[in-house]
Each structure stands twice: as structure tokens, then as C-alpha cells.
C-alpha positions as CSV (number, residue, x, y, z in Angstrom):
1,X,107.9,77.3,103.0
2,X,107.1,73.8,103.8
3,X,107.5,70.5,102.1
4,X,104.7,70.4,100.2
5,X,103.0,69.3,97.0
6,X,101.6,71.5,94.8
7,X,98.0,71.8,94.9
8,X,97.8,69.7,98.1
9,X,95.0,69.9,99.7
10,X,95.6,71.3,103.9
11,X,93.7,70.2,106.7
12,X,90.1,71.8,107.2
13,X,90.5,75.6,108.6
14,X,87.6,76.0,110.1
15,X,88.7,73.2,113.3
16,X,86.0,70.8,112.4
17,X,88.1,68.5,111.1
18,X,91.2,68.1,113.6
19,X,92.7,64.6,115.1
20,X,90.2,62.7,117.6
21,X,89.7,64.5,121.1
22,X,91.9,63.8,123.9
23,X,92.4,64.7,127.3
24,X,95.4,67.5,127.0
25,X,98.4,67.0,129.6
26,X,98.5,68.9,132.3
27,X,101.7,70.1,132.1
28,X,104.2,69.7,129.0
29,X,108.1,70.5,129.2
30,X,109.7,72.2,125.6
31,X,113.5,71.7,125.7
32,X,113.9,74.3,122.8
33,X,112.3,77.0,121.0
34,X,111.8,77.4,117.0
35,X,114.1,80.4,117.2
36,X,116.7,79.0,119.1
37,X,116.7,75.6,116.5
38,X,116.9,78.4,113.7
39,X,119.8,79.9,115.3
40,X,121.8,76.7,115.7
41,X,120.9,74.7,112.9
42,X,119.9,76.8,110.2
43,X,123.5,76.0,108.6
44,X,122.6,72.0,107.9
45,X,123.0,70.7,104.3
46,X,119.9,69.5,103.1
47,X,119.1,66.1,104.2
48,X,121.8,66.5,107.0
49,X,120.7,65.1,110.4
50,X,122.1,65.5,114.0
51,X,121.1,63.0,116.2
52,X,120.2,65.8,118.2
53,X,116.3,65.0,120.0
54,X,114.6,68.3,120.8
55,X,111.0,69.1,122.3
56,X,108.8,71.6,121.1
57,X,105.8,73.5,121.8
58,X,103.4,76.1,119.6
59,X,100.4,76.0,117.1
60,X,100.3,74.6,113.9
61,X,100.7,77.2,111.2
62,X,100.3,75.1,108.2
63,X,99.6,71.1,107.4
64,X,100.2,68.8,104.5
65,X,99.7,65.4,105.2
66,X,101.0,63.7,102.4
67,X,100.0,60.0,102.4
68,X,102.6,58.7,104.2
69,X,103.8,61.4,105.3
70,X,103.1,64.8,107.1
71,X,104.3,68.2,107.6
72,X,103.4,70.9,109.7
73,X,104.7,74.3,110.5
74,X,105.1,75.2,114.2
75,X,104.7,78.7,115.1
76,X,106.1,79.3,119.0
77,X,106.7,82.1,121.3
78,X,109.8,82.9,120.2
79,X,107.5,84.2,117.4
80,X,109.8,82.1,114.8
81,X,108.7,78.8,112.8
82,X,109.8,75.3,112.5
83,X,108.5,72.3,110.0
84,X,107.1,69.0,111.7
85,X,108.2,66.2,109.8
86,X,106.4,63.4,110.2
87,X,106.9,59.4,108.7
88,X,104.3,56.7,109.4
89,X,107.2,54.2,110.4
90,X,108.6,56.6,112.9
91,X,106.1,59.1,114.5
92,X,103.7,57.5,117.0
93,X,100.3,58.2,115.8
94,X,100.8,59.1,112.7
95,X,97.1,58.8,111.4
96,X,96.0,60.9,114.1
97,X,98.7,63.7,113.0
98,X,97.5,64.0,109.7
99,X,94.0,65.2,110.9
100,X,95.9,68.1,113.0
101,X,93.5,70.7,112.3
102,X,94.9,74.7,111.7
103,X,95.5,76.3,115.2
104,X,95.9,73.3,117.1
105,X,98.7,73.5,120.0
106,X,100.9,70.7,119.5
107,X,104.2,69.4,121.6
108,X,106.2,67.1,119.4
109,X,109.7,65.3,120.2
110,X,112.4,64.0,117.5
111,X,115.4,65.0,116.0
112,X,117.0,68.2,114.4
113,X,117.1,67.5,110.6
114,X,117.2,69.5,107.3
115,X,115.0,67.8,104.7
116,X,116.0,67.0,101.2
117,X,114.4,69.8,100.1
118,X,116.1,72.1,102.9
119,X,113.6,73.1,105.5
120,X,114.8,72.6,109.1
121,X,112.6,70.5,110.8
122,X,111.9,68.4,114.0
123,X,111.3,64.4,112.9
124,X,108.8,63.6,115.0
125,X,109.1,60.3,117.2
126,X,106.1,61.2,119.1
127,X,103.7,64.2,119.8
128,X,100.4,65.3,122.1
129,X,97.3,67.6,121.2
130,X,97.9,70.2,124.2
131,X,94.6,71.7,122.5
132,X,92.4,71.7,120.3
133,X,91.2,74.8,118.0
134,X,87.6,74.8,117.7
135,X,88.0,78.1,115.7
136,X,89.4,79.2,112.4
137,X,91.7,82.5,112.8
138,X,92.0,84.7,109.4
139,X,92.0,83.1,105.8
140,X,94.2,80.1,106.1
141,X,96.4,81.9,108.6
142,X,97.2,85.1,106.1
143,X,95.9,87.3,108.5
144,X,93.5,89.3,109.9
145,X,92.4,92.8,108.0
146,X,88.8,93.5,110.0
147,X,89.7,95.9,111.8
148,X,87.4,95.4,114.5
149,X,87.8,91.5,114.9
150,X,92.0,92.0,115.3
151,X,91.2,94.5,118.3
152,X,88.3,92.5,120.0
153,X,90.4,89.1,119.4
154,X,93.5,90.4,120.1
155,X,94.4,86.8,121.2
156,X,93.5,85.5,117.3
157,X,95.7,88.9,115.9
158,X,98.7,88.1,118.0
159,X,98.9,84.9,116.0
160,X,97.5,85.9,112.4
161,X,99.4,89.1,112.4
162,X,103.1,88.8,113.4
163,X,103.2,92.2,112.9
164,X,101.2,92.8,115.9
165,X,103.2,91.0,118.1
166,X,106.5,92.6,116.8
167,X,104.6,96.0,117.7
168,X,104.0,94.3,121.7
169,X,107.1,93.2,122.3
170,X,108.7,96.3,121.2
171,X,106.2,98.1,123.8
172,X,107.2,95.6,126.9
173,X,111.3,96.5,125.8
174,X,110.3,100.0,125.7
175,X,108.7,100.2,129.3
176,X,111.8,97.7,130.8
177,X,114.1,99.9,129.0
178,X,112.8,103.3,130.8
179,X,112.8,101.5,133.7
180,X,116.5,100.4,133.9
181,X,117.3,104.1,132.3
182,X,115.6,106.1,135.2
183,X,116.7,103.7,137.6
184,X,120.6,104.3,136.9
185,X,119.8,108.2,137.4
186,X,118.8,107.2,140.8
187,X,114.6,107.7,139.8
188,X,113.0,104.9,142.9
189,X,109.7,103.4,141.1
190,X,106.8,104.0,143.3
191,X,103.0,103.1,142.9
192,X,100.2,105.5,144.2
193,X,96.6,104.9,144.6
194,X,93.8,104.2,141.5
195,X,91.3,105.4,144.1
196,X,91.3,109.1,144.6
197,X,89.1,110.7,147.1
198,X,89.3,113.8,144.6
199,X,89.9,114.1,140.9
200,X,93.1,116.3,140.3
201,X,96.6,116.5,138.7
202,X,95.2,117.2,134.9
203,X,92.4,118.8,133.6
204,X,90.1,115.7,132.5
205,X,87.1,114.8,133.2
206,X,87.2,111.5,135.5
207,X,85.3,108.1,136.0
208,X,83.9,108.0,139.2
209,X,83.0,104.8,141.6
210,X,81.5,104.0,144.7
211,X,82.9,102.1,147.9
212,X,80.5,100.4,149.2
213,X,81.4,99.6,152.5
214,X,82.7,103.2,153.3
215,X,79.9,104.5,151.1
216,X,82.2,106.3,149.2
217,X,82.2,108.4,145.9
218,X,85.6,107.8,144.2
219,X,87.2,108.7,141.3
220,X,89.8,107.3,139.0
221,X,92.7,108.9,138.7
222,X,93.6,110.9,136.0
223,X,96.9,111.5,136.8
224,X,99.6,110.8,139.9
225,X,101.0,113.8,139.5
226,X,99.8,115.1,143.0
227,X,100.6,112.1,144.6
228,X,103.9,112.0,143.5
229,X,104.6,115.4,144.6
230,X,103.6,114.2,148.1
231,X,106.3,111.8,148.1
232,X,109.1,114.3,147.1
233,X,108.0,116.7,149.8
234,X,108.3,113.2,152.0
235,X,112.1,113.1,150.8
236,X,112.0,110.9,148.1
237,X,114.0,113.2,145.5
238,X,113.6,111.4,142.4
239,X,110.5,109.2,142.1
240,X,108.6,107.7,139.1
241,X,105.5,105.7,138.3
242,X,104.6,103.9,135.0
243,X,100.7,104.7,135.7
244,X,97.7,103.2,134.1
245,X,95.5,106.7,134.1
246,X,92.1,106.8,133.4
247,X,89.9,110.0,131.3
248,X,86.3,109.9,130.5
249,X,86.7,111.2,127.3
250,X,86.0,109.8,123.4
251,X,87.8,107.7,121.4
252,X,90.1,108.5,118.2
253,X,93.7,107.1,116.8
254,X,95.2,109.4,119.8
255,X,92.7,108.6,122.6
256,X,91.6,106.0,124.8
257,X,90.2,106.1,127.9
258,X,92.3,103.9,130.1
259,X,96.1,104.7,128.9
260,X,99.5,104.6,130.5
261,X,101.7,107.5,131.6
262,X,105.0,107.5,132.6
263,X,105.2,110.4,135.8
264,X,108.4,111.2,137.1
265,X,109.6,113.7,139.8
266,X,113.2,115.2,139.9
267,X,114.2,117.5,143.1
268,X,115.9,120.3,142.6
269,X,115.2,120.5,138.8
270,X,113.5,122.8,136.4
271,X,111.5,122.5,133.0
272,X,115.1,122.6,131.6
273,X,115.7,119.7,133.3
274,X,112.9,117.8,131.7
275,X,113.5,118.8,128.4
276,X,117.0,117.8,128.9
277,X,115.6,114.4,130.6
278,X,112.9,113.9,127.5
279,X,114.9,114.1,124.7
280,X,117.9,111.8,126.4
281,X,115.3,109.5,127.6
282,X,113.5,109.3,123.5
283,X,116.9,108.9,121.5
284,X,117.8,106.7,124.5
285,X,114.8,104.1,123.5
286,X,115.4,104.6,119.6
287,X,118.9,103.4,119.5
288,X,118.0,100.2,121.7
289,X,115.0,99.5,119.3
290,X,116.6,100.6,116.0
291,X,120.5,101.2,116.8
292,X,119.8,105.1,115.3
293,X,117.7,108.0,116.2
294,X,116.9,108.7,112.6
295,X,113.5,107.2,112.3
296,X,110.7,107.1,109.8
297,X,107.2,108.0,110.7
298,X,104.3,107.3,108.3
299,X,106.4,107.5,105.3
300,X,108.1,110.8,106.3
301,X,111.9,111.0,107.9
302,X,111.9,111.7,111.8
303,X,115.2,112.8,113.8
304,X,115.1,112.1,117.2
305,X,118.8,113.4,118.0
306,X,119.4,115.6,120.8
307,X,119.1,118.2,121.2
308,X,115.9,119.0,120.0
309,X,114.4,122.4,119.1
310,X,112.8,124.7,121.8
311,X,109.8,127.8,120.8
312,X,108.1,129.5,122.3
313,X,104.4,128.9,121.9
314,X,103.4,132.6,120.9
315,X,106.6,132.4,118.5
316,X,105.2,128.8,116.9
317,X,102.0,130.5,116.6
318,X,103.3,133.4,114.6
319,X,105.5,131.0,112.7
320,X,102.2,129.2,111.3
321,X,99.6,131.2,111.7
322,X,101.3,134.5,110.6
323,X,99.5,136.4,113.2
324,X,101.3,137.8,116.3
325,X,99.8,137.4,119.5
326,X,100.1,137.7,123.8
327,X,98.7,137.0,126.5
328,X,98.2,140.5,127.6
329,X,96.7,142.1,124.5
330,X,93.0,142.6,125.0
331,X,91.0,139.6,125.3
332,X,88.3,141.3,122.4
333,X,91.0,141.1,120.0
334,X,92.0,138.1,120.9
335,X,88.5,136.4,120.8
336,X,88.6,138.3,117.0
337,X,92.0,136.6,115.9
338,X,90.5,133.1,117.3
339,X,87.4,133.6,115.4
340,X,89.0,134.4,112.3
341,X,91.1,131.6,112.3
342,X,88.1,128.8,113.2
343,X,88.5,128.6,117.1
344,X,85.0,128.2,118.7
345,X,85.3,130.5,120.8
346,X,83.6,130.5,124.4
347,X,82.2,133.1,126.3
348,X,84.2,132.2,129.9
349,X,87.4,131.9,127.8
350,X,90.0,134.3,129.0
351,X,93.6,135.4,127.4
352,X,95.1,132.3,128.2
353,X,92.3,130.0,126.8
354,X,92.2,131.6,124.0
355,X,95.9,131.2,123.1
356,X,95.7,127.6,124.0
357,X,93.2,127.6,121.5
358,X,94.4,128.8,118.8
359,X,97.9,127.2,119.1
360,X,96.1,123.9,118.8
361,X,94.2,125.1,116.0
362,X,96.3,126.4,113.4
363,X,99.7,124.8,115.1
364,X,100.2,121.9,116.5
365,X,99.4,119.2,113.9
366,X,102.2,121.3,111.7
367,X,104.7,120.2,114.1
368,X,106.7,117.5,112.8
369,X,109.6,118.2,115.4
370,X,110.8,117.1,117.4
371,X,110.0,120.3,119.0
372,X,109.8,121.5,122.7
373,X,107.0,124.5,122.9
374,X,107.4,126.5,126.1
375,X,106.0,129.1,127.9
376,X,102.3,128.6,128.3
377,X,99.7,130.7,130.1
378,X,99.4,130.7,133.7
379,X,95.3,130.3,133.1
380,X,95.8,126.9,131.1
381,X,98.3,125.4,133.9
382,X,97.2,125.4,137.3
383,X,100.2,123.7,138.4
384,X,103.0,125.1,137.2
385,X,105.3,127.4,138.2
386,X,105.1,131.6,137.2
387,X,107.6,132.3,134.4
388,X,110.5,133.7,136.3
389,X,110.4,136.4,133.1
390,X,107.6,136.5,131.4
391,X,104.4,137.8,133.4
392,X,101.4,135.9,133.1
393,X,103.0,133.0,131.9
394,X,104.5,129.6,133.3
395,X,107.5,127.2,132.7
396,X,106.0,124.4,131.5
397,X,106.7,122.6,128.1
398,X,104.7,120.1,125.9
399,X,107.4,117.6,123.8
400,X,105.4,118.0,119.6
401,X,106.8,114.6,117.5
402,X,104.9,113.9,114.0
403,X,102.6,116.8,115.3
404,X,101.4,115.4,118.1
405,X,102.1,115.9,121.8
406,X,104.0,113.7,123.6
407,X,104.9,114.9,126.9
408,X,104.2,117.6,129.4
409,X,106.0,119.1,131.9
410,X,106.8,121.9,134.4
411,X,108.8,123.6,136.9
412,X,106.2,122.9,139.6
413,X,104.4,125.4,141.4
414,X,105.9,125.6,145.0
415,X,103.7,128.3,147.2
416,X,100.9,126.8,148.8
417,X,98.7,130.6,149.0
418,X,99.3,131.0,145.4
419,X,98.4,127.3,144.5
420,X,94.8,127.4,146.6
421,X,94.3,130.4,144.7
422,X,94.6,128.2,141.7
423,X,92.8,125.6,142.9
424,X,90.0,127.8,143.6
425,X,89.8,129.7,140.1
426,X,89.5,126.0,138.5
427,X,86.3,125.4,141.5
428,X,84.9,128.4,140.4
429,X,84.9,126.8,136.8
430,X,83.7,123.8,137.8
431,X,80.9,125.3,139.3
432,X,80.5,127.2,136.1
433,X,80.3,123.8,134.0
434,X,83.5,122.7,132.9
435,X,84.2,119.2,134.1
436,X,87.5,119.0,133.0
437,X,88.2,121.5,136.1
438,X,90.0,120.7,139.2
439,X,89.0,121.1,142.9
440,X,90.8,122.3,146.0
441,X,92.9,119.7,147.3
442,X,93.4,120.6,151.3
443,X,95.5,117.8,151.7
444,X,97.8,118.4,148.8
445,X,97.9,122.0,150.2
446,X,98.9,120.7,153.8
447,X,101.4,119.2,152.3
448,X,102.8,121.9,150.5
449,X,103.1,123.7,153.9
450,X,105.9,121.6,154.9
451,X,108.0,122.6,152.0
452,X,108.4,121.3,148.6
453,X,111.5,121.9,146.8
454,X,112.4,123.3,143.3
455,X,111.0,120.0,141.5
456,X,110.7,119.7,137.8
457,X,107.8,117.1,136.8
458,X,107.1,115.4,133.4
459,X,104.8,113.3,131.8
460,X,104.8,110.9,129.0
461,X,102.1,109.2,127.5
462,X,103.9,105.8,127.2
463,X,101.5,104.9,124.3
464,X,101.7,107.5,122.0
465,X,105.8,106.8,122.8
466,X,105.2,103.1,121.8
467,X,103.4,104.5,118.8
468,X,106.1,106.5,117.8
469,X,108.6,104.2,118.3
470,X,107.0,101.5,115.9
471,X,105.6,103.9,113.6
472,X,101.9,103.2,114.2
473,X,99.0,105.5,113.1
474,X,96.4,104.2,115.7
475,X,96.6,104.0,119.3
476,X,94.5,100.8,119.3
477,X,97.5,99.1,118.1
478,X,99.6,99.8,120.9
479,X,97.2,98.9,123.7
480,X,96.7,95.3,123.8
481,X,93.3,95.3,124.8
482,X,91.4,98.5,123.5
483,X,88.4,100.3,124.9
484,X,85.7,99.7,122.5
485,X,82.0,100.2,121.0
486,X,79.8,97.5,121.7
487,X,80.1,94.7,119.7
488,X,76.9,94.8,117.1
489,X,74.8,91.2,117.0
């Protein structure tokens, strides 16, 4: 709260009626931030002062000039508040501080006080517009609620909502923290290119490009997963990439086009590895956030404490489906179950597909987890390794939390004949219409010819992490700057 009276009127919102233009500094030089005043002064008596003359820097909050005097709340980027408390026989203009409008970035100097009535403030001796708001943001600064107008002026929501921020800096500790946690398992961050000659290492359909000068079709990449690989057959053993990725696909609470994905590489490794690596890595990030692994997630409890449960997904599928079901029964009764439990089901769909199917039909959401689901058909993962017991099936994983996935993973697929032969099944459905098919990659196959070790691979979608971690429904309000429609005159 601020030293106000009741029913005193504030300063215009709407930046009309602010103090006289000025030419802002170039530079200005804060000696201390709002939090750091709160966390050294906030003991002062009321009406104590401490001779102590601080500078600081932010946007005005909240104003109430008060005839001869004025207060104003300073918001900074600590993301904390302090009162300006101004006199008219003390601050330097003082007339021109009362017409501060809403919004306005202000740098103020004078001393550390609490006033009479308590508030910790800065007396100001003297201040400078470092700009001016020609803009209102919210309803008198009680945030935002259009939707549309917080992610398109994510710049006016990072002030109105202090929720938002919270939820950004939580996202920036959360990618330093994986960081510092790979690196001290010996993980070397690498970057790979944007720019792939080929689309590969997911099944997506890509955005493509054109180089002018080489007159080039690109694509970009939806995944460094082959890339990466490269690099551990070059002898780097554990390597990892926080990757900006890029998927032509629609838009929902779970999608956006442009995300980021954590890839890592570990040699000599298996899918047990991963899953071993995931769930330290998660309960890892939720004790540094929240000091516990027992979360809550849209109003339901949510243990992230290792170790976490592994299925099988023919087992999950029985589990909530009641139907039992593999991928060597015949694919007519397969296509029948599918049917009968609302999969549209296509015509080029094989065993596999269909499985994939109707796991994410009648399954997945109903995960709350968390909840490793291995084992998944060798048709639906052209890049993992065959199932050392199971025939027809790979090791490869997906991580489930709050029902949706998180991560995937595999024990990757070493032979270089039996990888072209993937490759060339997922041409052949390219050529048959899916998009979201791969192509042969000769020079990832070269490189397979000079050896690539057991390797386990994994990768996390950092933003539906972020989400997790902060218990956030949308995945607009994780990305700072969010694909969007067109904005409607």
C-alpha cells in the first residue's frame, strides 16, 4: 500500500497527462534495487530514517500527489516495489513529479526512510524521466485478462501480471539449472545447425527455406537428434543441446511451432539409462524450484519422486482400455479394436500404427504419472534400437506427467543396413503422402559406418517441463513470445 488519501484522485492512466517532455539521459546508474532496500530495511520503525542516500530505477506503479506532497510506487527488476516519497521543500522538481503519469520509468535519489504511516520509501532529493509512457497497460495496473493482448504485448504483461514474470524467471533457472546438472555428469553443451540440407530426427512435418546464393532448398530442423549422434560417433561421449526446434504443425495449449528441446547423448548407455537420467534430472529441478518433489498440478497432487513407474505400452493399454492387444496379432483385428474404440483408422496403417493409435486414444491423457511407457513398435520408431526381447518392438520410452508426454527416448539404433532399411520404408511413405515421414540420410548413414557405440538418447520438451514445473495449463504462457493468428483490425 501507499501513503494515500482516500478517494484521491491518481494521475491520468491513459499517459496523456504525465510531467513535461524531456530529453531522457543516456545512461543512468541505480545503486540499489527495491528488493534489496526491502531486505535491509524493511525492519525500520515507522518514521525512522537512516541517513542512508540510495538510487533507484523502475516504472511507476501507482501515484498520489497530494498537494504538497507526492507518492509513487516503484516497481524494478528485482520484480519488488518501493514508495517515492516526495516533499516540495526537498525534491527538485517537485511540480513536475506530481504529473508522473502511470508507466513512466523514473530514476530517483534520496534517503532510506519508513513513513509515519510505515511504508519504506526512498525521499526523493532529486529524480529524471528516463521515459515516458505514451500508453496505458491494464486497468490502473490490475492486470491484464485479454488473453490475446497479454501474449501479443508480452512486454505490457510482464509488468501488469507479476505472475507472468514469476512463471519466466522460473523458466531461465530451470534451463541454467539443467545446464550446471548435465554439465557435473560430464554432458559438453554443443550447438548444431538450424539449417538442414534434409528434414530428419522426428517424424514432423518441417518449414522449409531457400538459400539464395547457393540456391538452396532448406529446412528447419525439427530435431538435432541426428546431428548429435554424429558427434558421439566423433568421440564426444556425452553431448547435449538446449535446441530451439521448429514443426509445421497447429497450434493448441501443448503446441507451438517454434519450441525448445533439450537433446542429450550418453555413450555407452541404454533406455534404462534415460529413464534413470529423466526422473533424476525432473525431481532434480523441483527441489531447486520448490525445495520438494511433491507438486500440485491444476488442482490435483503430483509426485515427482524417484523412482517413477515403468509399463509397458500394450500393458497401459489393457490397463485402460480393457482390451488386450500386440503387435503381432492380425492387423484386421487390430484395425476392428481401433475402430471400436474411435481411432480413425487409415488404410496404410500397419500393426504398429495402429497400436500407436490407440494408446493415444483411449490412454495417454489418463496418465497422471509420473509414468515411463516402454516398448513401442519398431514401425512407429525408425530410430530406435530392436527390443533385445520382444520381436517387433524397440527400447524406446516416452516420460507421461499430468497425462501428457514429456520426453522421449531410446536405445539408439546402431547398424547402418538395418537403419537405411528404415530410412527407406519412411521414403516409401513419403512418397505415399505422409509428410511427417523421414528421408534417407546418406550422410548420417556414412557416418554410422565408422561405428557408433551403444548410445542412449533422450528428449525433453523444455516447455512442457517449464509448464509442469509452474503449474501452467497453456504453453503460450511459458514461451515468451508465442506463435500467433493474425492480429484482427
Amino acid at each position: 500500500m501507499t501513503d494515500a488519501i482516500p478517494g484521491e484522485p491518481s494521475a491520468p492512466a491513459d499517459g496523456t497527462g504525465g510531467a513535461p517532455p524531456a530529453s531522457a539521459p543516456y545512461r543512468f546508474d541505480p545503486t540499489a534495487t527495491a528488493a534489496h532496500l526491502r531486505a535491509t530495511h524493511d525492519h525500520l520503525e515507522a518514521g525512522e530514517e537512516t541517513g542512508i542516500t540510495v538510487t533507484v530505477a523502475g516504472r511507476v506503479m501507482l501515484h498520489r500527489p497530494q498537494g504538497r506532497l507526492a507518492f509513487a510506487t516503484l516497481r524494478d527488476g528485482s520484480g519488488a516495489e518501493v514508495q517515492l516519497f516526495a516533499l516540495a521543500k526537498v525534491t527538485e522538481q517537485f511540480d513536475a513529479f506530481g504529473r508522473i503519469s502511470l508507466g513512466d520509468w523514473v530514476g530517483a535519489t534520496g534517503e532510506v526512510v519508513k513513513t509515519k504511516v510505515g511504508e519504506l520509501s526512498v525521499k526523493v532529493s532529486s529524480w529524471t524521466l528516463l521515459a515516458e509512457t505514451r500508453r496505458g497497460f491494464g486497468d490502473k495496473w490490475h492486470g491484464i485478462t485479454d488473453v490475446d493482448t497479454r501474449y501479443r504485448q508480452r512486454y505490457v504483461d510482464l509488468w501488469a501480471n507479476p505472475e507472468s514474470r514469476t512463471t519466466f524467471l522460473a523458466r531461465s533457472r530451470v534451463l541454467s539449472l539443467t545446464r550446471r546438472w548435465l554439465e557435473d555428469r560430464s554432458f559438453i553443451e554443443v550447438e548444431t545447425p538450424v539449417f538442414h540440407p534434409i528434414p530428419g530426427g522426428a517424424l514432423a512435418k518441417p518449414f522449409t527455406t531457400h538459400h539464395n546464393a547457393l540456391d538452396l532448398d532448406l529446412f528447419l530442423r525439427i530435431a538435432p537428434e541426428l546431428y548429435l549422434k554424429r558427434l558421439v560417433v566423433g568421440g564426444f561421449e556425452r553431448v547435449f543441446e538446449i535446441a530451439r526446434v521448429f514443426r509445421n504443425e497447429g497450434l493448441s495449449t501443448r503446441h507451438n511451432p517454434e519450441f525448445t528441446m533439450l537433446e542429450l547423448y550418453q555413450a555407452y548407455g541404454d533406455y534404462g539409462d534415460a529413464m534413470a537420467l529423466t526422473e533424476e534430472l525432473v525431481a532434480h529441478l523441483a527441489t531447486e524450484l520448490h525445495g520438494t518433489t511433491q507438486l500440485t498440478y491444476g488442482g490435483r497432487p503430483l509426485d515427482l519422486t524417484p523412482p517413477w513407474r515403468r509399463a509397458s505400452l500394450t500393458d497401459l493399454v489393457e490397463e485402460h482400455a480393457g482390451v488386450h492387444v500386440d503387435v503381432r496379432m492380425p492387423v484386421e483385428e487390430l484395425r476392428r479394436i481401433a475402430r471400436e474404440h474411435g481411432v480413425e483408422v487409415e488404410d496404410d496403417y500397419g500393426p504398429g500404427k495402429l497400436l500407436l493409435e490407440l494408446y493415444e486414444k483411449t490412454t495417454e491423457a489418463e496418465l497422471w504419472g509420473p509414468v515411463f511407457v516402454v516398448d513401442y513398435p519398431k514401425e512407429v520408431s525408425p530410430l530406435a534400437r530392436d527390443h533385445r526381447e520382444l520381436p517387433d518392438m524397440v527400447e524406446r520410452f516416452e516420460g507421461i506427467v499430468a497425462g501428457r508426454e514429456l520426453c522421449n527416448a531410446f536405445s539408439e539404433l546402431l547398424d547402418p543396413v538395418e537403419q537405411r532399411a528404415r530410412f527407406e520404408d519412411q521414403a516409401r511413405l513419403k512418397v505415399a503422402g505422409d509428410d511427417e515421414a523421414m528421408v534417407v540420410d546418406e550422410d548420417y548413414l556414412r557416418a554410422l559406418d565408422h561405428g557408433l557405440p551403444p548410445t542412449a538418447g533422450l528428449g525433453i520438451g523444455m516447455d512442457r517441463l517449464v509448464m509442469l514445473l509452474t503449474d501452467t495449463a497453456s504453453i503460450r504462457d511459458v514461451i515468451l513470445f508465442p506463435t500467433l493468428r493474425p492480429e484482427q483490425d
